[in-house]
C-alpha positions in Angstrom: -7.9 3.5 8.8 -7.0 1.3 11.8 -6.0 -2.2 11.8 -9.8 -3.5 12.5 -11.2 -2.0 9.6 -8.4 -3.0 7.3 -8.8 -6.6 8.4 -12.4 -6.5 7.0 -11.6 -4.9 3.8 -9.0 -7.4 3.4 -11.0 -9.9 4.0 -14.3 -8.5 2.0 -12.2 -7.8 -1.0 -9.4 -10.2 -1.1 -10.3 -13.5 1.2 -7.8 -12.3 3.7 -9.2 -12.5 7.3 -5.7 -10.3 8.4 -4.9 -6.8 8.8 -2.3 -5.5 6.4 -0.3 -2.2 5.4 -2.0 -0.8 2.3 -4.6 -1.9 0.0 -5.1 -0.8 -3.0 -8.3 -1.1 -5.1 -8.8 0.0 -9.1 -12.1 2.1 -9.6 -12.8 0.9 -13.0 -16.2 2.2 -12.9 -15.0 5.3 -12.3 -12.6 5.9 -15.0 -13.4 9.7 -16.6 -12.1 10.0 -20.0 -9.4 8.1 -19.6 -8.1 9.2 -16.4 -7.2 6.5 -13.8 -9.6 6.4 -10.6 -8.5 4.3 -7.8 -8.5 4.2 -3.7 -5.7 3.1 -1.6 -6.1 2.5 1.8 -3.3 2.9 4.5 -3.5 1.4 8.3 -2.6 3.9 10.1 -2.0 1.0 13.3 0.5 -0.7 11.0 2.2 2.7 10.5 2.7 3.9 13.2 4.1 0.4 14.6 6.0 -0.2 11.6 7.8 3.4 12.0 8.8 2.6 15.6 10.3 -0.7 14.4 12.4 1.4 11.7 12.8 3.9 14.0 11.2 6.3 11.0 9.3 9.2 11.5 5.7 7.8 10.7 4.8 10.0 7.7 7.5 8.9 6.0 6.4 5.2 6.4 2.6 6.1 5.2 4.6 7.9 1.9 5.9 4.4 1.5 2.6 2.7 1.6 1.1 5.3 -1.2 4.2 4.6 -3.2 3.7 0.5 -2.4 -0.4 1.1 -3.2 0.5 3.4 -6.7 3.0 0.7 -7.6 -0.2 -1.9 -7.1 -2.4 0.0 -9.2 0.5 0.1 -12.3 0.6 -3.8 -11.4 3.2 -4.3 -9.5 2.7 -7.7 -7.1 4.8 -9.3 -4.6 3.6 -12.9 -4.1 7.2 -14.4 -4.7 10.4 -13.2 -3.3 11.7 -12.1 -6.5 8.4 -9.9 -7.4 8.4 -8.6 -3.8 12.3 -7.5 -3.7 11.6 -6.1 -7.4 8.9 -4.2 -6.1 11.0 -2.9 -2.9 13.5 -2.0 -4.7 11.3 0.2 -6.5 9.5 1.2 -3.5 13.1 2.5 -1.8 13.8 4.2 -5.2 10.8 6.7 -5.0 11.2 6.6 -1.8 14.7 8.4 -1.9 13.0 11.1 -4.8 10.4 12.1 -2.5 12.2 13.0 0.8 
């Protein structure tokens, strides 16, 4: 998805009239026999900008963003400094296992 269209989900879903990285939405509706249904959503704008900055090839900065979305869903947040290093932290962690 491009930043355009994740500026209006943002901003449909969560009040947020900005584009973002990832979002990441619980299907609770959708749940089938207990299995978790969800949707994240990745811009792939911010990726590929954000992977230049880092000078990171860019599929390794949209595995971040599913790994920052999953870590959503399980209900992670980072609203304060100390929940958003937490959550990095984690994020850098899984990360590392996955490349």
């Amino acid at each position: 998805m491009n930043d355009l269209k994740i500026r209006e989900l943002n901003k449909r879903f969560l009040g947020s009239d900005t584009a973002t990285d990832v979002l990441a939405f619980k299907l609770e509706d959708a749940v089938d026999a207990g299995n978790p249904c969800a949707d994240i959503v990745i811009s792939t704008d911010t990726a590929r900008r954000n992977a230049a900055i880092y000078k990171a090839p860019c599929s390794q900065e949209l595995i971040l963003y599913v790994i920052h979305g999953i870590l959503h869903l399980l209900g992670y947040d980072d609203h304060t400094d100390s929940r958003a290093k937490a959550m990095q932290e984690k994020q850098e962690e899984y990360l590392k296992a996955v490349l």
